[in-house]
C-alpha positions as a printed Julia matrix, in Angstrom:
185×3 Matrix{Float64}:
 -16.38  -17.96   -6.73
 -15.05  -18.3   -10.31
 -16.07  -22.11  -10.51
 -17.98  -24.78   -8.25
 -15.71  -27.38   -6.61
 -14.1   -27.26   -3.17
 -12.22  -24.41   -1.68
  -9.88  -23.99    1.02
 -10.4   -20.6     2.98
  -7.55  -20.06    5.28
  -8.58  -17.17    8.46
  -5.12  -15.28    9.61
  -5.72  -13.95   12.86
  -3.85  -13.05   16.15
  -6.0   -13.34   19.38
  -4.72  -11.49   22.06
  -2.38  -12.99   24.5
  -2.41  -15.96   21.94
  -0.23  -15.53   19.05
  -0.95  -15.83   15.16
  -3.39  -18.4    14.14
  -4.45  -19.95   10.88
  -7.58  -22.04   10.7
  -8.03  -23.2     7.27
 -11.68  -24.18    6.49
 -12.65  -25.92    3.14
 -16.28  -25.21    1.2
 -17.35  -27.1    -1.41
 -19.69  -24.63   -3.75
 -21.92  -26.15   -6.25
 -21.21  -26.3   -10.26
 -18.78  -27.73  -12.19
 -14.57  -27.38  -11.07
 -12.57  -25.01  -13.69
  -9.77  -27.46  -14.93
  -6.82  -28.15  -13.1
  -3.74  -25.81  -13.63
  -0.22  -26.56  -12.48
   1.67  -23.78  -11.19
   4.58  -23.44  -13.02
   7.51  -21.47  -11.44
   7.23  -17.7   -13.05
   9.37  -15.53  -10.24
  12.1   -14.64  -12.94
  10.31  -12.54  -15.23
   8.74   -9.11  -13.68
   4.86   -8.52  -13.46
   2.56   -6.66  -15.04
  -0.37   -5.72  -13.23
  -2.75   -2.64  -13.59
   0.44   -0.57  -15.21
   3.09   -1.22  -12.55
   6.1    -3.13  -13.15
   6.83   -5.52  -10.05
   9.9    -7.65  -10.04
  10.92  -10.16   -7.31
  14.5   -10.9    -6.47
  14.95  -13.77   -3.85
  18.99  -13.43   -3.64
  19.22  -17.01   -5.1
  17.62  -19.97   -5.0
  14.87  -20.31   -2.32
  15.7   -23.48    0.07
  14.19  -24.93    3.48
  15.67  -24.14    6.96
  16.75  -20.67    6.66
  15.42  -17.09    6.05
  14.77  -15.44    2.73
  14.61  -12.26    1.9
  11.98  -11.47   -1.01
  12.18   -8.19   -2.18
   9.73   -6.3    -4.31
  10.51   -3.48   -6.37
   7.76   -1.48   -7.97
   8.27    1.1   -11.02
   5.02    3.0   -13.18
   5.19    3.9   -16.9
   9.27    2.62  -16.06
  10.01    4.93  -13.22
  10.61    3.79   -9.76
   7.37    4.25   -7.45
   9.09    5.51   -3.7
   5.76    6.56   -2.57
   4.09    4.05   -1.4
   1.5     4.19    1.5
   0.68    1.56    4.61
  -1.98   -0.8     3.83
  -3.98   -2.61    6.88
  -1.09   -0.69    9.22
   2.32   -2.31    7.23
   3.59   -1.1     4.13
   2.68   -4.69    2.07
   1.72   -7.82    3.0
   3.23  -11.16    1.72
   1.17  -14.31    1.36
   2.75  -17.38   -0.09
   0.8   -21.11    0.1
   2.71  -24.07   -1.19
   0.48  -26.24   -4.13
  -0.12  -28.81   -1.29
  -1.86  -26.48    0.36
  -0.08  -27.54    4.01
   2.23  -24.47    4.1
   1.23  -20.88    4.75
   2.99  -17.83    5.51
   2.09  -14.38    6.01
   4.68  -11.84    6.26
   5.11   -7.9     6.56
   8.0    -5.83    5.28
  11.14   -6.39    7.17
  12.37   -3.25    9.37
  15.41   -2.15   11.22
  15.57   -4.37   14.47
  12.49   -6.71   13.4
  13.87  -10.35   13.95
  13.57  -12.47   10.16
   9.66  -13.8     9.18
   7.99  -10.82    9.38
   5.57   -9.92   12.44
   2.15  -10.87   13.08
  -1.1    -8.88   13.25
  -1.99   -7.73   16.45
   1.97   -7.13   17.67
   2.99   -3.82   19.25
   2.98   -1.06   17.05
   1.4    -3.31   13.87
  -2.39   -1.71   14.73
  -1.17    1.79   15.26
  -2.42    4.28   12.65
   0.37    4.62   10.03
   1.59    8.54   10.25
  -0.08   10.15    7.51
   3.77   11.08    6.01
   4.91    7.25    5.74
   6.35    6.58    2.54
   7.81    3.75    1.32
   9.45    2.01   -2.02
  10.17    1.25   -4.34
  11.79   -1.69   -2.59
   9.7    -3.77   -0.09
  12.09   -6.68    1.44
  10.25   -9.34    2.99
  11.89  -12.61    5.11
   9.94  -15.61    5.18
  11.0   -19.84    6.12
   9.97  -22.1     4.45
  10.33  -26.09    6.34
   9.13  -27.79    3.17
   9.99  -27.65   -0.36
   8.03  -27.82   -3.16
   5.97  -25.35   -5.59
   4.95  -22.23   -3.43
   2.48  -19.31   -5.03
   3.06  -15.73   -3.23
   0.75  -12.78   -3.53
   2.03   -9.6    -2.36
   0.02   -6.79   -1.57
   1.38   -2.6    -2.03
  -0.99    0.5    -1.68
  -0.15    3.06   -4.25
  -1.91    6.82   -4.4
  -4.97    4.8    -2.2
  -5.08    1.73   -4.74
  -4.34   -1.48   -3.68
  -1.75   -3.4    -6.11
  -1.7    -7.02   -5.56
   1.3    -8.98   -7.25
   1.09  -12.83   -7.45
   4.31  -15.13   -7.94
   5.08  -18.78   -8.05
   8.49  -19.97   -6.98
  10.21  -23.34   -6.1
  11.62  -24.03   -3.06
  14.31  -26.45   -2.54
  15.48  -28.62   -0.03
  18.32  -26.73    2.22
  20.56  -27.79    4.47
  19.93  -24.88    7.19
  18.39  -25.7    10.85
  15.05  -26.82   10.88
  12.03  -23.66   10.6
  10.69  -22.34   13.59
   6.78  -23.46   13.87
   4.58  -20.89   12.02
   7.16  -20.39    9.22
C-alpha cells in the first residue's frame, strides 16, 4: 500500500448458479493517510500511459437510467493499435467506482448480440480459452448504467503484444431522466 489509512478492497466474483457478486471489505493499514485528492473530471483529454495514446469518447454526456457506451481507442507512437489480444478471457475489462465509493461496475467489451452492461465472469463462453488468432482494436466499446450520479473514476484494462495496459479516467455522471438501472449496474 502506498500510504497507511483505511482501504476499501472490493472482491468481483461469480459463483456458480449464483450470479456476479461484489463484497467490498475495508482494511485499515498502519502509518500515516497520503492527503486527500479530489477527483476532478479528466475524460476529455486522451491518456498517456507507457507510450500508448488512449482516448475515451462517451457519445455525450454520461447520465443515470440508461446505457452508455464508453469506447476506447488505442494508437502507439500515433498509429492505431488493431491488434490487441484477450486478457483474463475478454478483450478489456472496464472498472469504474463512483468517489462515494457505493457504486461499482465491471464491464467487458460489448459484442454482437450481448444485451447492454457488459457480461459477468463465469457466463457461457467468458472462461473459454480465447483462440490464439483473436484480435481486436483499436476500438473497445463498453456499455455500462449508472443509477446514481456523481464523480465516477474508470480504469480500463487492454493486453497489447502480452503487456497489460491499464487506462484510468474520471468522469461525471449526471442525473438522467431514463428508467431506473437494473440492480448490479
Amino acid at each position: 500500500f502506498p500510504a497507511g489509512g483505511e482501504y476499501t478492497l472490493f472482491h468481483d466474483f461469480t459463483p456458480k448458479d449464483v450470479g456476479m457478486q461484489v463484497v467490498p471489505v475495508t482494511l485499515k493499514v498502519e502509518g500515516a493517510p497520503a492527503a486527500p485528492v479530489a477527483l476532478k473530471a479528466d475524460s476529455d483529454k486522451p491518456k498517456t500511459v507507457d507510450g500508448y495514446t488512449v482516448t475515451l469518447n462517451t457519445g455525450g454526456p454520461v447520465t443515470t437510467g440508461k446505457p452508455t457506451t464508453m469506447s476506447y481507442t488505442i494508437a502507439k507512437d500515433g498509429k492505431p493499435v488493431s491488434d490487441l489480444t484477450p486478457y483474463l478471457g475478454a478483450m478489456g475489462h472496464l472498472v469504474i467506482m463512483s468517489q462515494d465509493l457505493k457504486e461499482f461496475v465491471h464491464s467487458h467489451p460489448h459484442e454482437e448480440g450481448e444485451e447492454a452492461g457488459g457480461h459477468a465472469h463465469g457466463e457461457p463462453g467468458h472462461d473459454a480459452k480465447p483462440h490464439a488468432a483473436e484480435k481486436g482494436g483499436p476500438d473497445v466499446h463498453f456499455h455500462a448504467r449508472f443509477e446514481a450520479p456523481g464523480i465516477y473514476k474508470g480504469w480500463g484494462q487492454f493486453q497489447h503484444k502480452g503487456k497489460v495496459l491499464t487506462v484510468p479516467v474520471v468522469f461525471e455522471v449526471k442525473e438522467g431522466h431514463g428508467a431506473p438501472a437494473k440492480e448490479g449496474g
